[in-house]
C-alpha positions in Angstrom: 53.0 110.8 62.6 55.6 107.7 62.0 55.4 104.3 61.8 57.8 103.1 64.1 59.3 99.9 65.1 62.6 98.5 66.7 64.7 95.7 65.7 67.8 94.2 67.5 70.0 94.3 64.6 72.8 96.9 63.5 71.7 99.7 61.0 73.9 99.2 58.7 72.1 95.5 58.2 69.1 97.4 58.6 69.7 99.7 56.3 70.7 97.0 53.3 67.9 95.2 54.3 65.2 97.8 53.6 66.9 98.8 50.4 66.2 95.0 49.1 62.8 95.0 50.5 61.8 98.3 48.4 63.6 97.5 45.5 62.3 94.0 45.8 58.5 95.3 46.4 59.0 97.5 43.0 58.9 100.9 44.8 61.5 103.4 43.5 64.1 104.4 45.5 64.2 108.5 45.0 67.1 108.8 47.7 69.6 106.6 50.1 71.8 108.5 52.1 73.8 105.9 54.2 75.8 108.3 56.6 72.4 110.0 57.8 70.5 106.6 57.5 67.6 108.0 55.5 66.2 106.2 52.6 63.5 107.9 50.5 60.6 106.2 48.0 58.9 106.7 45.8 56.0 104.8 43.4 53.6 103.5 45.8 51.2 102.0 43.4 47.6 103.2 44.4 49.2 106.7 45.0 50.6 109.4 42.9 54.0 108.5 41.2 55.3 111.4 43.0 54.4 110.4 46.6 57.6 110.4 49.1 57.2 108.0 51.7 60.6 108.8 54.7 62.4 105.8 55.7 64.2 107.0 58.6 66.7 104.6 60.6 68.5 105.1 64.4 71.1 103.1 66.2 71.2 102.6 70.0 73.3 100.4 71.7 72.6 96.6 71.9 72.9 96.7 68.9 69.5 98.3 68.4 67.7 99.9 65.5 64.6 102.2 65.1 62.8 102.3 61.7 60.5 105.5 61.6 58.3 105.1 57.9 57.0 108.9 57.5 55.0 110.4 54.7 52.5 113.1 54.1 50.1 110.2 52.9 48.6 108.1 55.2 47.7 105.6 53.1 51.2 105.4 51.0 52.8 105.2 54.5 50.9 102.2 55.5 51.2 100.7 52.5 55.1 100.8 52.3 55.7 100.4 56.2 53.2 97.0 56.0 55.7 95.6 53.5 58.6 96.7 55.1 58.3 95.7 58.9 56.4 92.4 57.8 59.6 91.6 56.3 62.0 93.3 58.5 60.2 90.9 61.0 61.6 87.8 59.4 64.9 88.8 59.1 65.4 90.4 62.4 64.0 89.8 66.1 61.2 92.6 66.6 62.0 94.6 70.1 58.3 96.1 70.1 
């Protein structure tokens, strides 16, 4: 199950956002796919190199974004969404 939290922002920002967030945290980013909003990591240290952990954005109106942070391993999952939505919450107002 995901990780999921919404912010009132675009997902566009969103999107750029979480990019420097990974890239800042040192993960590797695997795959970034703008048009379907989908970002993909990789190099979650404490977890095989080869973990995937799914970033997985959706706009609503407002503007509104969902962030879903999926991955077969729990513990690379919480790992990567803990970094992510702690900083996600300084940069944009947190609708959940």
């Amino acid at each position: 199950e995901a990780l999921r939290k919404i912010y009132q922002t675009n997902s566009g920002e969103c999107f750029e956002a979480v990019l420097t967030i990974a890239r800042e945290s040192g993960h590797t980013i695997f795959l970034q796919d703008r048009r379907k909003r989908r970002i993909v990591l990789m190099g979650v240290k404490g977890n095989v190199d080869t973990t995937e952990v799914g970033i997985f954005l959706e706009e609503s109106p407002g503007p509104q974004t969902t962030v879903d942070i999926a991955s077969l391993s729990t513990t690379a999952k919480e790992k990567v969404a803990g970094v992510i939505f702690k900083k996600l919450d300084h940069r944009f107002k947190s609708l959940n």
